[in-house]
Backbone as JSON, one array per atom type, in Angstrom:
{
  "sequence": "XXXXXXXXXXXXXXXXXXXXXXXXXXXXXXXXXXXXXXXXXXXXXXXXXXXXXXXXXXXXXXXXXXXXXXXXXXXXXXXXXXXXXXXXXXXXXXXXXXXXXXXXXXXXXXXXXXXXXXXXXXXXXXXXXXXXXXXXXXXXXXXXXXXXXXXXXXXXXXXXXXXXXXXXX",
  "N": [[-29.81, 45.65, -23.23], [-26.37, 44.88, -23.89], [-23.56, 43.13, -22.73], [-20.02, 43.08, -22.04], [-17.69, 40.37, -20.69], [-15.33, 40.36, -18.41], [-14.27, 37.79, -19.24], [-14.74, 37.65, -21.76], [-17.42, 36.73, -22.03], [-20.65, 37.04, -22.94], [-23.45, 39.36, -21.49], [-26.99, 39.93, -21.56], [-28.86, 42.43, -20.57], [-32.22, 43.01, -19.05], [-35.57, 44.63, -18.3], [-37.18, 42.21, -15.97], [-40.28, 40.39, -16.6], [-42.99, 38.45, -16.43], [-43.34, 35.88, -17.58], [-41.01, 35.76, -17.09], [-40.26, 34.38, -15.06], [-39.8, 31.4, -14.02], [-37.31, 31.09, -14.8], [-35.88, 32.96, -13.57], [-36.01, 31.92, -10.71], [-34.5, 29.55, -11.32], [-32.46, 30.14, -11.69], [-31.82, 30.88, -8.63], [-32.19, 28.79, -7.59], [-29.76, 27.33, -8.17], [-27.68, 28.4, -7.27], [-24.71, 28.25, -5.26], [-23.42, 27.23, -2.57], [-21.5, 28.58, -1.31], [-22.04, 30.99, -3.3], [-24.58, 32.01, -1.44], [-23.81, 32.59, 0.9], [-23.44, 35.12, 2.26], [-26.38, 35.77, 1.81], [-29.93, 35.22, 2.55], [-31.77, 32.96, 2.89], [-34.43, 30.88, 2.22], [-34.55, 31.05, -1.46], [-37.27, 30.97, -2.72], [-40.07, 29.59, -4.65], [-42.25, 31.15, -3.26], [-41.22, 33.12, -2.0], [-39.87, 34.52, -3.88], [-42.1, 35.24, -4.89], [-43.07, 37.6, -3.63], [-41.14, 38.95, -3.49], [-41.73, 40.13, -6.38], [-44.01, 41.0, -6.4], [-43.96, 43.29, -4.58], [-42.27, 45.43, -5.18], [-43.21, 47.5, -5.47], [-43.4, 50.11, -7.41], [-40.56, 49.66, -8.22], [-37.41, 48.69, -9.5], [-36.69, 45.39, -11.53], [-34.07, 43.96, -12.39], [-32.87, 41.62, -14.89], [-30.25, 39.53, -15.79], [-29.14, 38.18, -18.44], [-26.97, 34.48, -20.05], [-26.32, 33.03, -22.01], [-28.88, 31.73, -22.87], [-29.71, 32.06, -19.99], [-30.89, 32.84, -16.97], [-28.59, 35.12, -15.16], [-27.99, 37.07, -13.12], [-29.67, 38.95, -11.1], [-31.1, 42.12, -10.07], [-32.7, 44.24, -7.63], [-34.34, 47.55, -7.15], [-36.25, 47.83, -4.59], [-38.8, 50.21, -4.0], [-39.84, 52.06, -1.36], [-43.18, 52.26, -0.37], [-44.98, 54.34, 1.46], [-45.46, 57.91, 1.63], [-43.84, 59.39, 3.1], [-40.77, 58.14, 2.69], [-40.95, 58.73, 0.23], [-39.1, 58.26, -2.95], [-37.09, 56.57, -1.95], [-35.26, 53.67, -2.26], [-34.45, 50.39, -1.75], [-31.81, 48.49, -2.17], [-31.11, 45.02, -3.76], [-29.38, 42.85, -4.84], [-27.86, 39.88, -6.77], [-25.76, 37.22, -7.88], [-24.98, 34.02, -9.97], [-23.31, 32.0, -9.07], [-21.16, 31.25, -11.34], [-20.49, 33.72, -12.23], [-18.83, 35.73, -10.99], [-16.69, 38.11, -10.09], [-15.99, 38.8, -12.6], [-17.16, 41.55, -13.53], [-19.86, 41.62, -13.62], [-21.28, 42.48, -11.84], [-21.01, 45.32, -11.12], [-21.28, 46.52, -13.21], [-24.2, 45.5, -13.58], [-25.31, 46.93, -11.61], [-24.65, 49.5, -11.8], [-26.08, 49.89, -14.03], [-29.13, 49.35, -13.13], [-29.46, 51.63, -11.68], [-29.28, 53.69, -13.18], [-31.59, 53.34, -14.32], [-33.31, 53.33, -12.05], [-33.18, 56.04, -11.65], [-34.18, 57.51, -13.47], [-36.66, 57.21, -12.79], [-37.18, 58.4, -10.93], [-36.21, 57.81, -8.5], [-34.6, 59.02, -5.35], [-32.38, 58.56, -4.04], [-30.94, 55.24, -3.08], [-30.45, 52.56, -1.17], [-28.76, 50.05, 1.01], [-27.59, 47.13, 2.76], [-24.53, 45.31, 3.69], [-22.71, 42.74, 4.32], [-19.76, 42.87, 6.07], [-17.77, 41.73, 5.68], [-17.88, 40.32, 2.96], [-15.98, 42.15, 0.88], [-15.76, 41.79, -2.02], [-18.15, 43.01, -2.95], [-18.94, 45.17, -1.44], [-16.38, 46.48, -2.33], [-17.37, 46.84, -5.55], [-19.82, 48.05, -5.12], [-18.91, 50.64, -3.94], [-17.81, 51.19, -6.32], [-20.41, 51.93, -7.49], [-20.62, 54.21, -6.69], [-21.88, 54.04, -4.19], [-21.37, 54.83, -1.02], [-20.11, 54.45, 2.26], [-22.33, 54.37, 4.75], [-22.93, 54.21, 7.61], [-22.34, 51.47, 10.48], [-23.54, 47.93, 11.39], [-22.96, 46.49, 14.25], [-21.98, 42.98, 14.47], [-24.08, 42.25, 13.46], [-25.21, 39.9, 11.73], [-25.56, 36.83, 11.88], [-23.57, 33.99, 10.27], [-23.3, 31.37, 8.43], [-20.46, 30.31, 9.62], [-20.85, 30.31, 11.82], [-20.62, 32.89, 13.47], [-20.84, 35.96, 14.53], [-20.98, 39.16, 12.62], [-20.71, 42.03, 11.32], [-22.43, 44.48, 9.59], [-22.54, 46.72, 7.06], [-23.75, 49.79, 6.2], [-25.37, 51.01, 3.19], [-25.48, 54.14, 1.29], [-26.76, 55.75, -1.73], [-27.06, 58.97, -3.33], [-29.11, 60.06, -5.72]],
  "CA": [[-28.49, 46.21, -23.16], [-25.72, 43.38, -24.26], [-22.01, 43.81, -22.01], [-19.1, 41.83, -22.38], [-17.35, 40.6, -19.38], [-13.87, 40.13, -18.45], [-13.68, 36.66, -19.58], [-15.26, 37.94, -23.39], [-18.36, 36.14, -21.91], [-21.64, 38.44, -23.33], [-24.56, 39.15, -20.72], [-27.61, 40.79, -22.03], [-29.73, 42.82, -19.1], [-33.48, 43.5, -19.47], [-36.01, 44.38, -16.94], [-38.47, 41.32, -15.87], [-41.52, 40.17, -17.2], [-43.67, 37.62, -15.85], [-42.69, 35.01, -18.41], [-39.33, 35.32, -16.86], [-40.37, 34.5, -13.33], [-39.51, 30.27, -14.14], [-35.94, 31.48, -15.16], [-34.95, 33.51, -12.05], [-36.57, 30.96, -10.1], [-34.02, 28.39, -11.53], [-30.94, 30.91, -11.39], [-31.55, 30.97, -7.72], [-32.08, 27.7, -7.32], [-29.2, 26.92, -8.67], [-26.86, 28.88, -6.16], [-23.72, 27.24, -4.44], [-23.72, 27.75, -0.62], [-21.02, 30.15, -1.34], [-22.84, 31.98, -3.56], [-25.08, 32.66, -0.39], [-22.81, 32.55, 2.25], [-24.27, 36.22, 2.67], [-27.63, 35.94, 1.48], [-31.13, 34.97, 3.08], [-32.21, 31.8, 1.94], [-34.27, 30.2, 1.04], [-34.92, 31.44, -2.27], [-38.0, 29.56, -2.98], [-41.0, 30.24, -5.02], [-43.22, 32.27, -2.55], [-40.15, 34.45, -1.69], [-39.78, 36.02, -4.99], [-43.59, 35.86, -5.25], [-43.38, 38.51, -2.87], [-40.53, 40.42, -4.15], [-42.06, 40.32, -7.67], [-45.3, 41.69, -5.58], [-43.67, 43.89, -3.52], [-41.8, 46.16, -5.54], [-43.42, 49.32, -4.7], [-42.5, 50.8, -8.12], [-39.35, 49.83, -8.11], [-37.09, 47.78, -10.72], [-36.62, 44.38, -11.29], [-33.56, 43.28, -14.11], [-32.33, 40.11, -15.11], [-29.06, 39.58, -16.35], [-29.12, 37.18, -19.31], [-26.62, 34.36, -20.7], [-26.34, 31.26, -22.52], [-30.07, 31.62, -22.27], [-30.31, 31.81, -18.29], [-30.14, 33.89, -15.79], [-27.15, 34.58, -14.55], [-27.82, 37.97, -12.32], [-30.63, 39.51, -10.76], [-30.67, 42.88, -9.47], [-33.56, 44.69, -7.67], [-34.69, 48.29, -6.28], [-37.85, 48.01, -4.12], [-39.24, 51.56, -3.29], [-41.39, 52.13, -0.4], [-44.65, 53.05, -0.64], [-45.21, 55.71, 2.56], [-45.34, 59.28, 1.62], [-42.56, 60.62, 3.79], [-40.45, 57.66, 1.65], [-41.39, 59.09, -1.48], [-38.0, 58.37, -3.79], [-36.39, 56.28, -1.51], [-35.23, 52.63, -2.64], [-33.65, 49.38, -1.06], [-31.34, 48.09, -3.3], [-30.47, 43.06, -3.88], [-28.25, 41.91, -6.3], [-27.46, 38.23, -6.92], [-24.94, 36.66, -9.66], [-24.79, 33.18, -10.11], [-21.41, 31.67, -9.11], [-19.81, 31.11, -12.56], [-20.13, 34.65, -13.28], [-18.56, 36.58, -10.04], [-15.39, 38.21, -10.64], [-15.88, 39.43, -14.29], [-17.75, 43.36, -13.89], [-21.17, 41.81, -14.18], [-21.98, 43.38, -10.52], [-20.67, 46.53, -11.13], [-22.69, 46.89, -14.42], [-25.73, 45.59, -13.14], [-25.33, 47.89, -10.5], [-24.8, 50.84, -12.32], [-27.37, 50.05, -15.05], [-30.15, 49.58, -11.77], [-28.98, 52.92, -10.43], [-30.03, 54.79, -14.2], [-33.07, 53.27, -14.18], [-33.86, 54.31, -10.83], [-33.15, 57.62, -11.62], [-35.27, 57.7, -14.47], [-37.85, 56.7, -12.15], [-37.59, 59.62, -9.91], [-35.75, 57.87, -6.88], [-34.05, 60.26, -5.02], [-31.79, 57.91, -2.67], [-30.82, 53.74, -3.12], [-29.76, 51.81, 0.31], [-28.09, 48.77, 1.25], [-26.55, 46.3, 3.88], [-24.44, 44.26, 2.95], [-22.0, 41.97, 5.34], [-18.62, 43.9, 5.92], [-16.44, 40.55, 5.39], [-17.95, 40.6, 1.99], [-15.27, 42.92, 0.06], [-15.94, 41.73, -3.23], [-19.47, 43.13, -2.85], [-18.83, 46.41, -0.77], [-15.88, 47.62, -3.36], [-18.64, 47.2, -6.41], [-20.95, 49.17, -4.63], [-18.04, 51.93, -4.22], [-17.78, 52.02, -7.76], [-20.94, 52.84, -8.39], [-20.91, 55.55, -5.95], [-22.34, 54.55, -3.28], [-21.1, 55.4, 0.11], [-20.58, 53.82, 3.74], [-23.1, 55.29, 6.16], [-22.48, 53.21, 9.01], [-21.76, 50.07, 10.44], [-24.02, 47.63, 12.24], [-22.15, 45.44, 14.56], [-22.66, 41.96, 14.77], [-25.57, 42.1, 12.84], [-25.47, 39.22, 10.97], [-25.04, 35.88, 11.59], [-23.36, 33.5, 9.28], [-23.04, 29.94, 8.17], [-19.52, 29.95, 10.63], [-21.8, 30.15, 13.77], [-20.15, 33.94, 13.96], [-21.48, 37.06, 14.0], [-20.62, 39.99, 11.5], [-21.11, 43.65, 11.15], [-23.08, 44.76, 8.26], [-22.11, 48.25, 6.72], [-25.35, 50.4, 5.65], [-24.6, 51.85, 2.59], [-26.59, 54.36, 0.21], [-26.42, 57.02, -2.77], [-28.07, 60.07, -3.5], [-29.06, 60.02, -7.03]],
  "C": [[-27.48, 45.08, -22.99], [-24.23, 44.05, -23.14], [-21.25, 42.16, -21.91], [-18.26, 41.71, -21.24], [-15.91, 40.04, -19.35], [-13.22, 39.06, -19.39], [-13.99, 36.37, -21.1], [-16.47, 37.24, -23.28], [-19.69, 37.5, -22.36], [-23.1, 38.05, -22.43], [-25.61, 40.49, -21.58], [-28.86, 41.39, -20.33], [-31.27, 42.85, -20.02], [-33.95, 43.35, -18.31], [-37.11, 42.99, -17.09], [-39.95, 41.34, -16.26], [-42.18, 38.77, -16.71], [-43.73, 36.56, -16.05], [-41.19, 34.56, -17.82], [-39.27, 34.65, -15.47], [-39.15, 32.76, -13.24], [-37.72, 30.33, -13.88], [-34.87, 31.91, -14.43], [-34.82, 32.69, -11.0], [-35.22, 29.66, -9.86], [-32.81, 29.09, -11.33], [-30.74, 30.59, -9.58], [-31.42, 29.6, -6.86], [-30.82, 26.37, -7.7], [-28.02, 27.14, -8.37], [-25.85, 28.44, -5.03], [-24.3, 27.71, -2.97], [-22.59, 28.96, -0.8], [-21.13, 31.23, -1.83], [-24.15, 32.87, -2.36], [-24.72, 32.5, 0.48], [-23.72, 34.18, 3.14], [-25.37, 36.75, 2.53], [-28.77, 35.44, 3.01], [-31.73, 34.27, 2.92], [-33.2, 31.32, 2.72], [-34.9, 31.04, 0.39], [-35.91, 30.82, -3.43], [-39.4, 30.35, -3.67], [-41.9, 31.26, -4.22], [-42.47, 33.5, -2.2], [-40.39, 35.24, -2.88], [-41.01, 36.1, -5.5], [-43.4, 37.28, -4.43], [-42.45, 39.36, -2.94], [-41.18, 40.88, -5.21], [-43.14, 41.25, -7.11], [-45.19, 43.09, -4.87], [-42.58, 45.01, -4.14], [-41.97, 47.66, -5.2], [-43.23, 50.07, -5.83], [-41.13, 51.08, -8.4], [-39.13, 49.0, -9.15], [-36.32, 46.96, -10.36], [-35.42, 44.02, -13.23], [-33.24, 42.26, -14.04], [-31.08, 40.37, -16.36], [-29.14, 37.92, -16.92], [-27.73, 36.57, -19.95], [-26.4, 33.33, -21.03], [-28.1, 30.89, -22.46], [-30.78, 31.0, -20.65], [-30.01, 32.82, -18.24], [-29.52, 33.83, -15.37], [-26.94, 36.08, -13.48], [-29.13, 38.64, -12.19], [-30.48, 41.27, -9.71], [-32.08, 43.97, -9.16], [-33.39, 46.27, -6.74], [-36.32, 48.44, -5.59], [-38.11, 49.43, -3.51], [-40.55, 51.28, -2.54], [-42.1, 53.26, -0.58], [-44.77, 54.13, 0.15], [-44.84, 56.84, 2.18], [-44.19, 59.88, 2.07], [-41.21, 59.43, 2.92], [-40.41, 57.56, 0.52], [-39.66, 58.9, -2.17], [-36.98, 57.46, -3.06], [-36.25, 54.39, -2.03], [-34.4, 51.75, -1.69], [-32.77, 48.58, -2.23], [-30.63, 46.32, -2.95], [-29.97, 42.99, -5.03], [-27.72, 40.43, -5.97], [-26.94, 37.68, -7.81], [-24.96, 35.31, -8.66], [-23.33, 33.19, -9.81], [-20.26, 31.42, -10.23], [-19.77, 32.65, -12.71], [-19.64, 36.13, -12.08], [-17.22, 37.12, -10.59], [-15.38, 38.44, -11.62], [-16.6, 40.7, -14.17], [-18.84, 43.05, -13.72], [-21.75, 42.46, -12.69], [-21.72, 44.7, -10.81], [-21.22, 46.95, -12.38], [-23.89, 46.91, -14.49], [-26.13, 46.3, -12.19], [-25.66, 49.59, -11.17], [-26.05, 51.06, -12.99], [-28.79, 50.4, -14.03], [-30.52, 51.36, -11.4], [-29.47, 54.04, -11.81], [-30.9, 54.56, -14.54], [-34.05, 53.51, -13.06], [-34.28, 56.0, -11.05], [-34.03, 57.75, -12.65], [-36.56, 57.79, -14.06], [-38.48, 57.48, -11.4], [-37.08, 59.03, -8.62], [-34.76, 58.95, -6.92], [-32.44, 59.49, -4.34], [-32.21, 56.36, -2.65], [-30.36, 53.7, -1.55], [-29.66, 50.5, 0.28], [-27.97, 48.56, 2.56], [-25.92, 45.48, 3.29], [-22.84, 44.21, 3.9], [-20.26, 42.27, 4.91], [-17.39, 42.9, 5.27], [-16.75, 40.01, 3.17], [-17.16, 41.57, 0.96], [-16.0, 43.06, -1.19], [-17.29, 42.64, -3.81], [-19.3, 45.0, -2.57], [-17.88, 47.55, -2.18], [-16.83, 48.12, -4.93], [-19.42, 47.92, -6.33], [-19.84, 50.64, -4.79], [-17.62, 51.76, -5.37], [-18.98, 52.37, -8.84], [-21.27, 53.5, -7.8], [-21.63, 55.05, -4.92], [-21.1, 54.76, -1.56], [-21.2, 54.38, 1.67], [-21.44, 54.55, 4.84], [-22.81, 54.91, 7.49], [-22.4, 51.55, 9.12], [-22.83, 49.53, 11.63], [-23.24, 46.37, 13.23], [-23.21, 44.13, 15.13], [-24.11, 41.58, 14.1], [-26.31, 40.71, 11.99], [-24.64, 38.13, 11.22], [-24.5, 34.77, 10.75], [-23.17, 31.76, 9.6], [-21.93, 29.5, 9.13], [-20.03, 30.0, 11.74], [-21.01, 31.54, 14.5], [-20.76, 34.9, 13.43], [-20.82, 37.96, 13.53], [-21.2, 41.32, 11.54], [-21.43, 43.81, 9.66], [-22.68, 46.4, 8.3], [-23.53, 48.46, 6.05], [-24.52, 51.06, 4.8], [-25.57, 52.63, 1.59], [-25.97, 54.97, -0.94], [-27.63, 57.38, -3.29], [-27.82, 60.17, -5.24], [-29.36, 61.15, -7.92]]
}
């Protein structure tokens, strides 16, 4: 699925393939500090061994351009029975390509392949001083559930409230 982004730049999505692992690998590795100002780092081969692993039936896309990766966007569903349909939803753009739609597309796109999938219900956190992040999510529907305070420390040696956020699909 090809999408053109503010700046007439063209990203193509597809979900992952095992071939692609090198590729994401190097997207993430390739990540300013302010690109993870609100992330979890490090993002180092054994990590996304264990997302790639750890999916649960969930989906894994890659946002393609200039032949890289330039956005990753995952739903891991848990396994446990009484969790049946329920997903956790990471997204990650590269720093040249923030600020042009490609979150809010790779977001959406995620969210109809979920549903295809049979989740019932995506979820988030994601660090309240983050805007840029939070309004994307409210456009593709999801919702603030609550707020965790202080939850999250950051690179300023201050702590931060994380907003929980989901949608019922």
């Amino acid at each position: 699925m090809d999408y053109r982004l503010k700046d007439g730049v063209m990203v193509s999505l597809r979900e992952f393939n095992a071939e692609d692992f090198d590729d994401m690998l190097a997207m993430f590795q390739s990540l300013n500090e302010k690109a993870l100002q609100y992330g979890l780092p490090p993002y180092d081969r054994p990590r996304l061994e264990r997302w790639v692993s750890g999916l649960g039936g969930g989906v894994l896309l890659l946002a393609w351009s200039r032949s890289k990766v330039v956005g990753v966007a995952m739903i891991f569903g848990r396994v446990h029975p009484r969790f049946k349909g329920v997903g956790e939803f990471v997204i990650y753009l590269h720093q040249d390509y923030h600020n042009q739609g490609l979150g809010t597309f790779l977001t959406k796109t995620i969210l109809e392949q979920a549903r295809g999938r049979q989740f019932h219900r995506v979820g988030l956190e994601v660090v309240s001083d983050n805007t840029g992040a939070v309004r994307a999510y409210e456009k593709a529907g999801f919702v603030v559930e609550g707020r965790l305070r202080d939850a999250f420390y950051g690179d300023d040696e201050r702590y931060h409230d994380q907003l929980v956020m989901g949608i019922i699909l």
